[in-house]
N, C-alpha and C positions, 0 to 999 in steps of 0.2 A: 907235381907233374911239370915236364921241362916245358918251353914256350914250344918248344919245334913239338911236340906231341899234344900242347894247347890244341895247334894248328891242324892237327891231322885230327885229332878226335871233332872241332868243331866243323871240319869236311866234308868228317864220315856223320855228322849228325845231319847237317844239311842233306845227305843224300839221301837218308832215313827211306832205303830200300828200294828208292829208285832206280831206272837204270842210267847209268851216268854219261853211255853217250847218246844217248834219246836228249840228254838235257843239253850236252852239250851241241847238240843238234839244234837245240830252242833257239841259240843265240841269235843269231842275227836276223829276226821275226821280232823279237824280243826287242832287241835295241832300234831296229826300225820302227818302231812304237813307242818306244821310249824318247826318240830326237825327233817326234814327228812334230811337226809346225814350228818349231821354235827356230829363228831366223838366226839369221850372221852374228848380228849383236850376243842375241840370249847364249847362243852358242860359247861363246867367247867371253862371258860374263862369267867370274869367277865365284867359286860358291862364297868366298871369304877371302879377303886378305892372304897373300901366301897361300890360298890354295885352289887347285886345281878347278878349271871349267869344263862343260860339256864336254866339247872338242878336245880338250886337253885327253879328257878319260878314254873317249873312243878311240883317240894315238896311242894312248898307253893301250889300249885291247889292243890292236893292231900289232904292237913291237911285243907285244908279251905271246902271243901267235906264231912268230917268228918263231921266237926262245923255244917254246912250247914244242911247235916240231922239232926242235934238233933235239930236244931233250929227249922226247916219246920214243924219237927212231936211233937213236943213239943204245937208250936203253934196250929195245927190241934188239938192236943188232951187236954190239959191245957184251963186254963181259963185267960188269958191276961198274959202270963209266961215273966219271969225275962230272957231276951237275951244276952248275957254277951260278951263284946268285947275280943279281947286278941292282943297280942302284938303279930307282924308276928317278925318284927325281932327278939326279944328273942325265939320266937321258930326258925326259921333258924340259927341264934346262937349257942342255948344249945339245937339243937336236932338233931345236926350236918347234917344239909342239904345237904351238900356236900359227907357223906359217904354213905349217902340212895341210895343204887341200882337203877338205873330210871327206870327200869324195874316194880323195888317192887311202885314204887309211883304210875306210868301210867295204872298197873293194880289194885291199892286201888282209883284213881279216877276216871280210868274207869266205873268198877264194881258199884260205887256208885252214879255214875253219870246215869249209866243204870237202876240201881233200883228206883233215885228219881225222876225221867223223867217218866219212869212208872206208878209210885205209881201217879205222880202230873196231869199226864192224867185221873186220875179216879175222881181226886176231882170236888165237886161240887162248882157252884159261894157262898156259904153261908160257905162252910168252908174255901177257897180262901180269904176270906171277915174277918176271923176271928185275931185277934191280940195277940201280944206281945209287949211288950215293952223292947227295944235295950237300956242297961243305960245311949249310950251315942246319941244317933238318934232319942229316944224316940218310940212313939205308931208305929207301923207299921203291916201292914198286911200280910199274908202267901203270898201272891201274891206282895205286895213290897220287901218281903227279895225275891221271885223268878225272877224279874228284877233286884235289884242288881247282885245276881249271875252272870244273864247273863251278864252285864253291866262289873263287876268283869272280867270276861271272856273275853271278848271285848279289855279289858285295860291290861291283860297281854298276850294278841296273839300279839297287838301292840309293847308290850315292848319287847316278843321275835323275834318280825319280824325287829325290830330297833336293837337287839344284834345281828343277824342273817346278816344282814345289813353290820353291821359294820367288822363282821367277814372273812363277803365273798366279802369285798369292793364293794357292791351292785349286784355282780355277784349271781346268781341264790336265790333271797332273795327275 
């Protein structure tokens, strides 16, 4: 099996018959419970060496939300459109992740996350069904990039419930 169909099968397992914008709906209930009490410091305290903190994850939800709408409405409206990956770490990187307000991120993913949950409620199964192609995943559907999302989501509540963890030496985590 190719990694890019790794990918989508461990998705579709994740979603294991759910509905996927109900979940994607959870999100930010979810992460507001996941970053609750932990202060400036914990926030910004890295899980490891070279890698990503709290903060950090929440900018990446944030800028990955962005991506997410142009890709979903892009698909809906276009006819098999060009999906273009991007590198998270050079954006955490060179777009200084760590200076973003969490504030300024939790309400650009909120907000965005409210309006494509909405908007994804009105679609019908024939535009759901409609394609894009990801350069590096290949053909995929408005309704596969909307399980990955959720799938996405799933994978960093984990990672902050693991730096969460580690922070509060299993205490209230």
């Amino acid at each position: 099996m190719s990694p890019q169909a790794e990918v989508h099968r461990k998705a579709q397992e994740y979603l294991a018959g759910r509905d996927v914008v109900a979940l994607l709906a959870e999100l930010p209930a979810k992460l507001e419970t996941a970053i609750k009490g932990l202060d400036f410091k914990m926030r910004h305290c890295p899980e490891a060496p070279g890698k990503w903190s709290v903060h950090d994850v929440v900018t990446h939800l944030a800028d990955c939300e962005v991506i997410y709408r142009f890709r979903l409405r892009a698909i809906a409206a276009e006819d098999d459109p060009k999906l273009q990956p991007f590198d998270e770490n050079a954006f955490a990187a060179h777009l200084h992740y760590g200076e973003t307000p969490l504030e300024e991120s939790l309400s650009v993913l909120f907000t965005l996350r409210q309006a494509n949950v909405r908007w994804l409620k009105t679609l019908k199964p024939d535009v759901m069904a409609r394609t894009g192609q990801h350069a590096e995943r290949g053909r995929e559907t408005l309704r596969d990039v909307a399980v990955l999302i959720a799938w996405h989501d799933a994978r960093h509540l984990a990672q902050i419930a693991r730096i969460r963890a580690s922070l509060l030496g299993g205490v209230g985590a």
